[in-house]
N, C-alpha and C positions, 0 to 999 in steps of 0.2 A: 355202398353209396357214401357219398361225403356228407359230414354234416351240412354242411350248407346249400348243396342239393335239397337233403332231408327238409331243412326247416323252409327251402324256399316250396317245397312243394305240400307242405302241411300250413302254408298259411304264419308261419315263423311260429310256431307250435313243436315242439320235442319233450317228450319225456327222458325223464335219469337212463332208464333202461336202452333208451334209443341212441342219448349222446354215448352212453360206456357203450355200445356196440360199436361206438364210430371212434373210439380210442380216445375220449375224454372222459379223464375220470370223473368218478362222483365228486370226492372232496374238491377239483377244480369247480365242476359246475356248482358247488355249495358256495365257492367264495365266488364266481361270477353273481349268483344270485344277491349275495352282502354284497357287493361292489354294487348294483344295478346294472352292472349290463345283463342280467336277467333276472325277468318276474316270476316268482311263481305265482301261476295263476290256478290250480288245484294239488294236489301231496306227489311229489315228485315228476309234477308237470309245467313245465316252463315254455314263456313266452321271451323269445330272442329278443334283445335292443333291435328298433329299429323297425318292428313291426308293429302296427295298431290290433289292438285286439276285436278285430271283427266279428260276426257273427259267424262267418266259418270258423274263424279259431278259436272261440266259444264250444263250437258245439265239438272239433273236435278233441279239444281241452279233456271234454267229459269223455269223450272213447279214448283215451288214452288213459286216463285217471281210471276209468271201470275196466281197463284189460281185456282179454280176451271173451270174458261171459256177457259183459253188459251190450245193450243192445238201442242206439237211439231211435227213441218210438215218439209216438204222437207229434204233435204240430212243426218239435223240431224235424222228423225224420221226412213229412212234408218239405219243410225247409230243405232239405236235403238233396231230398228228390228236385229239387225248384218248382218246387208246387204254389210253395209262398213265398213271398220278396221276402219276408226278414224272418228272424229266427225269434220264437218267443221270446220271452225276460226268463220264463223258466225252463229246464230242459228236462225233456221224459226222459229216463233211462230206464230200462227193463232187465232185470238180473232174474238166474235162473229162482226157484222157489226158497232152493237151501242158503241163497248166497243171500250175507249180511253188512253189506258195504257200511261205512261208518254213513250218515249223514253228512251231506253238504248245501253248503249254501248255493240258492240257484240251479239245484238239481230234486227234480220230483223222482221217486225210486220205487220202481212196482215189482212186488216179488210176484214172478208167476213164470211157468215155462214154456215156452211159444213155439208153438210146430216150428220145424224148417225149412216149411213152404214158406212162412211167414218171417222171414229173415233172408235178408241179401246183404251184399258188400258194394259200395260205391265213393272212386276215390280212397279206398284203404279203410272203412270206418264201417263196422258191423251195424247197420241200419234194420228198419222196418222194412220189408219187401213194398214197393209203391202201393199195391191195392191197398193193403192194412194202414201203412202211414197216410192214407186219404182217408179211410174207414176214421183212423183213431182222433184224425186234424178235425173231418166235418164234427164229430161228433165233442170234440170240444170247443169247437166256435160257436156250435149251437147253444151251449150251455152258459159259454162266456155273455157278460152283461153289455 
C-alpha cells in the first residue's frame, strides 16, 4: 500500500514503523516532523500536514502507539463501535497484565488480560468486542458526574 493510501485510510494517522514499511525512512520522517509537515501526535506516531486531528485519529493515534497488545476499551471503544458521537477527552487502553507502557497524556492504561471473546478488530484497530465496549461505556457514564 502507498503511503498516501495508508494515511488517507487511517484518518491522516501513520506510525514510523508503517511509513518505513512504505519506503520512507525514519530519519526523513524525523525531519518532516522538524520541518512541520508532520506532528507527532504520540512516540513514533504521526499526524500527516493536512489532516485535523479528529476523534478518530485520536483514538487511533493510541492503537498505533500501544502496538500489537494494547486494546481500546471503555467509552472510546463505544466510540468506535458508533455507539457514541464523540470519543472521550480520555482514552481507555487495555494492555496485557505483564505489559508496562510508559504513561501518557490523554491515555487511561489498565493492566489486566481480556478473554478473546472480549476483543475484536474494526477498521484495523484491536478494539473492545461491542457487548464489553457497551458494558465498559454504560458503566462509566454512570459514574460520570
Amino acid at each position: 500500500m502507498s503511503i498516501e493510501a495508508l494515511v488517507e485510510q487511517q484518518a491522516g494517522i501513520v506510525s514510523l514503523a508503517q511509513a518505513v514499511a512504505c519506503a520512507i525512512s525514519a530519519s526523513t520522517v524525523r525531519r518532516w516532523a522538524r520541518e512541520g509537515r508532520w506532528r507527532r501526535v504520540r512516540p513514533a506516531v504521526f499526524l500527516v500536514g493536512g489532516h485535523r486531528y479528529t476523534d478518530e485519529a485520536r483514538v487511533r493515534a493510541v492503537a498505533l502507539w500501544s502496538g500489537p497488545q494494547g486494546v481500546i476499551t471503555g467509552p472510546a471503544a463505544a466510540y468506535w463501535h458508533r455507539m457514541l458521537d464523540r470519543a472521550p477527552a480520555i482514552i481507555d487502553l487495555t494492555v496485557p497484565a505483564g505489559c508496562k507502557p510508559e504513561p501518557q497524556p490523554g491515555i487511561r492504561i489498565h493492566h489486566r488480560d481480556l478473554d478473546p471473546e472480549d476483543v475484536g478488530r474494526r477498521s484495523d484497530v484491536r478494539v473492545a468486542a461491542r457487548p464489553f465496549a457497551a458494558l465498559e461505556a454504560a458503566l462509566h457514564l454512570a459514574r460520570a458526574p
